[in-house]
Structure formats: structure tokens, C-alpha cells
C-alpha positions in Angstrom: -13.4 -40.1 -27.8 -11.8 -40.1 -31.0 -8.1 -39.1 -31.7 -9.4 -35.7 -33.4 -12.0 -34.9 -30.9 -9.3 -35.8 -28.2 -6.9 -33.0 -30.0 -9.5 -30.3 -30.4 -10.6 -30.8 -26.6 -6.7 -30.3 -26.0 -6.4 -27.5 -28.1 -9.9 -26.1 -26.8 -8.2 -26.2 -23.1 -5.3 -24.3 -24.1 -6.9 -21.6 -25.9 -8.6 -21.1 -23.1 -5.4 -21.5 -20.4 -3.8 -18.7 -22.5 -7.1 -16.6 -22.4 -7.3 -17.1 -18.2 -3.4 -16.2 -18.3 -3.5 -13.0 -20.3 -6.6 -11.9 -18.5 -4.8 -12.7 -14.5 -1.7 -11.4 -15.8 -2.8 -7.7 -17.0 -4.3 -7.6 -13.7 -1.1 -8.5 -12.0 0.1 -5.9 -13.7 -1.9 -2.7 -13.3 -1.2 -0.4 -10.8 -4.1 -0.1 -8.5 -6.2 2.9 -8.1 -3.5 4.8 -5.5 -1.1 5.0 -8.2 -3.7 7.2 -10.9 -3.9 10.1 -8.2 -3.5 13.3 -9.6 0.7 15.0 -8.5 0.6 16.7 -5.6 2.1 20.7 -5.3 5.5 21.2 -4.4 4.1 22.8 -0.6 2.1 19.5 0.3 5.0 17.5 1.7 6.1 20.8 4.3 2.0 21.0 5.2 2.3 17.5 5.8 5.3 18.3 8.1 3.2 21.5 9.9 0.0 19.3 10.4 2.3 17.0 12.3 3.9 19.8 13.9 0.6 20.8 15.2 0.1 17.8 16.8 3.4 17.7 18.4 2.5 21.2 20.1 -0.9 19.7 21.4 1.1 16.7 22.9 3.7 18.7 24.7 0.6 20.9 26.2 2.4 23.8 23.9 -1.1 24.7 22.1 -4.5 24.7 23.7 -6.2 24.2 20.6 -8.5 21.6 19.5 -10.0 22.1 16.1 -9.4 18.8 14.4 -6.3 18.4 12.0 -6.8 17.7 8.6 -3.9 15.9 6.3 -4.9 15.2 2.7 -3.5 11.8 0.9 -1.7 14.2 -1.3 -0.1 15.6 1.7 0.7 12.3 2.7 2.2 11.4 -0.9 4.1 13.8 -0.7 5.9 13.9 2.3 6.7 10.1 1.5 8.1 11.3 -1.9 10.1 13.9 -1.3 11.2 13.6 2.4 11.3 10.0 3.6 14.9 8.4 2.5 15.1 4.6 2.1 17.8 2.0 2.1 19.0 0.5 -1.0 17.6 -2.8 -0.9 14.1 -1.9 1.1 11.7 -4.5 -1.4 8.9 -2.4 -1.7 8.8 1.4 -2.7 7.7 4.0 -3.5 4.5 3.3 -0.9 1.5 5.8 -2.0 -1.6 6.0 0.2 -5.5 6.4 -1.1 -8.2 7.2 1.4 -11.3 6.4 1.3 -14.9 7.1 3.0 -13.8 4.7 6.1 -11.0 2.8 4.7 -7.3 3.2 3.5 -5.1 1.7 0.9 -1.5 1.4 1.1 0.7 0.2 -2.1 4.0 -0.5 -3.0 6.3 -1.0 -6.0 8.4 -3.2 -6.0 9.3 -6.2 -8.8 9.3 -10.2 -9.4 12.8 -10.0 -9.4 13.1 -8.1 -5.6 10.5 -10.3 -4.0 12.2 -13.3 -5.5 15.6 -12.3 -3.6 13.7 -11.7 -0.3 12.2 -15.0 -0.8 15.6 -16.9 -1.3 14.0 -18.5 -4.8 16.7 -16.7 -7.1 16.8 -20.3 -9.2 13.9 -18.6 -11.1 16.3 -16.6 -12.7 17.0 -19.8 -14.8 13.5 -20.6 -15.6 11.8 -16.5 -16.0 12.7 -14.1 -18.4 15.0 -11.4 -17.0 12.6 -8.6 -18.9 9.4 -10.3 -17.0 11.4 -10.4 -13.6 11.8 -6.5 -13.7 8.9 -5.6 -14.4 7.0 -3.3 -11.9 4.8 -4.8 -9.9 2.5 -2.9 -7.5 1.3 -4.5 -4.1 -1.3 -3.5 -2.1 -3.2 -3.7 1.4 -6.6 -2.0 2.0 -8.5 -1.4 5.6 -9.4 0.3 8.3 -7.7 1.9 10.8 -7.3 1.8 14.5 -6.1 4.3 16.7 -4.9 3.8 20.2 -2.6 3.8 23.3 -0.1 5.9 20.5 -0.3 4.1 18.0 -2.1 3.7 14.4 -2.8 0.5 12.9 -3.9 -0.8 9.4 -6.7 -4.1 9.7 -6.3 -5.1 6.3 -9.6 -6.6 4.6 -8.2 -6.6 1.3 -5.0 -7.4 -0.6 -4.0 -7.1 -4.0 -1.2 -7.3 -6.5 -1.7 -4.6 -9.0 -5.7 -5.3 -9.3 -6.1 -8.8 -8.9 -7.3 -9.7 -5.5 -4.7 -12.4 -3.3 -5.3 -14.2 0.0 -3.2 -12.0 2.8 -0.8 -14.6 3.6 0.2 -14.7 0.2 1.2 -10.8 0.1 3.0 -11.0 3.2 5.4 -14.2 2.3 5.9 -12.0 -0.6 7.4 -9.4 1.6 8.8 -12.1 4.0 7.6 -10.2 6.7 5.1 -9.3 9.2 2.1 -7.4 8.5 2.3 -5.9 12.8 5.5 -4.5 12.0 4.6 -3.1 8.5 1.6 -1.4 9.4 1.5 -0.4 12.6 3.4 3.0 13.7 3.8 5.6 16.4 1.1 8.1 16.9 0.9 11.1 19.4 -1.2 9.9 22.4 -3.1 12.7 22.0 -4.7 11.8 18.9 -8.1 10.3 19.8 -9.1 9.2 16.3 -8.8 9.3 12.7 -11.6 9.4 10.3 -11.3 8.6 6.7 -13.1 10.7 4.2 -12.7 10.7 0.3 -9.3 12.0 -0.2 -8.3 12.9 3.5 -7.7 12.3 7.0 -9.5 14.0 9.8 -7.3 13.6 12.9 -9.1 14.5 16.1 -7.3 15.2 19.3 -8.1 15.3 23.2 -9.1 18.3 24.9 -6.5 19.1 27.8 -7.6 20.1 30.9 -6.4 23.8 31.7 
């Protein structure tokens, strides 16, 4: 190979490196499809609270009824927007939740510059510009979910920063965490299962004897 077809090959490669980086890094950046839902009303967080409520009744053998209880993403949104407080340094928020027919996505803001400092690497700051370390920077985990003994689980199949597809261990060294403690929560026992449909949550409960 001669010198010039050596530097065109060179420059070919390049051209194409920065093509492949442009393209992986506007994915990186989107927000995924949880983020584009429409704003919820200013009631949805306080129905959130009532659906809960409702099942809080059924628990306590308070309510006899058994119609199943419906809590819309919106709902769900909401409630985390307006009524759930964080701690300063928490690395990932605002969380926003998208349901879909039989799966659910959870995702999370957060930037380079946070995950960095949870992954003791802050000698980046040397080496990345300060404007790219804050940009925002959505992360996301989509599954199913389990229900049982009281509690609700999230079995991740898929996860994502903004809309580019990552293996799952990478996401949660990003968070430097566990994914059993992050997605798994308390559930009234006497919530039997949950079925995803487009937009909402069917939550159906166990007839009491009596």
C-alpha cells in the first residue's frame, strides 16, 4: 500500500469513527419514550394516593370490595412528581414510569457528571468537558413485573441509556448499586396481581372470606 492510499484508508476510518460517534452519541442522549408522555392534571397525584388508599382498606379487612383497582402511569407520574421528596445527592431523578401491554419501563435522569461521583472516577473531570459532564442523561430499565408474598418486582429484559440499548451490568455499575434493592418494593399482600395494559395498571386483589 502506498503512502497516499495508506492516508486515505486512515482518513476513510476516521470519517467513519466520527460518523459511528455522532450516531451512538445522539442516542445516548435522547430521552427515551417515558419521558414524551403527555403532563398529567393537577388531581392525578391525590387519585394515585386514593387508589392506594383503597387498597389499604381491602388489607385491613376495612372494605369488602373487590372490583379491581386501576392506577394510570400518569397517576403514577405524578404522585412521584409532586409528592415523593428526595435527598440531595440521590444519582438518579426525576424516575418516570411508561406501561405497556405486559411490560413496564422505569427511567431516570441523572448526568455524566453524578454517575461519575458515585463511581469514584472524578479524574475525568480533567480529561471531559465540564459542559458534556452535565449534560442530562436519561437511564432506563424495561420488564415485567412480579407480584408476590407483598412485594412487586421489576425483571428487567431491557436496559438503555437514553435510546441506545446497554448490557444490564453496565447500567447498574453506573448506579453502583443493586438492581434487588432498586426495583423491588412493598406491596399489600392482598394484591394478587398486576396486569399491564397500554397506559395503566390493573391491580387485582383477593376476595376475603366474610
Amino acid at each position: 500500500m502506498t503512502r497516499r492510499s495508506l492516508g486515505l484508508a486512515i482518513l476513510l476510518a476516521a470519517a467513519i469513527a466520527g460518523a459511528v460517534g455522532l450516531v451512538l452519541g445522539s442516542r445516548l442522549l435522547r430521552p427515551p419514550e417515558a419521558t414524551l408522555l403527555p403532563p398529567s392534571d393537577v388531581g392525578a397525584g391525590l387519585r394515585f394516593q386514593q387508589s392506594v388508599a383503597q387498597l389499604l382498606l381491602r388489607q385491613g379487612g376495612v372494605s369488602q370490595r373487590n372490583d379491581p383497582v386501576v392506577v394510570t402511569a400518569s397517576e403514577v407520574n405524578a404522585f412521584l412528581a409532586r409528592h415523593v421528596a428526595v435527598r440531595r445527592r440521590v444519582t438518579v431523578w426525576p424516575l418516570v414510569v411508561r406501561v405497556e401491554d405486559g411490560w413496564l419501563e422505569v427511567a431516570g435522569r441523572t448526568s455524566l457528571r453524578r454517575v461519575l461521583e458515585r463511581a469514584s472516577i472524578g479524574w475525568l473531570d480533567y480529561v471531559v468537558p465540564g459542559t458534556l459532564l452535565d449534560l442530562d442523561v436519561w437511564l432506563a430499565a424495561q420488564g415485567r413485573l412480579r407480584v408476590g408474598d407483598g412485594a412487586g418486582e421489576l425483571l428487567v429484559d431491557r436496559a438503555a441509556v437514553g435510546r441506545q440499548t446497554v448490557p444490564q451490568g453496565w447500567l447498574w455499575r453506573l448506579l453502583g448499586a443493586d438492581p434487588s434493592e432498586l426495583l423491588a418494593w412493598r406491596m399489600p399482600s392482598i394484591v394478587e396481581r398486576v396486569q399491564l395494559e397500554p397506559g395503566r395498571l390493573v391491580l387485582h386483589t383477593r376476595r376475603r372470606d366474610g
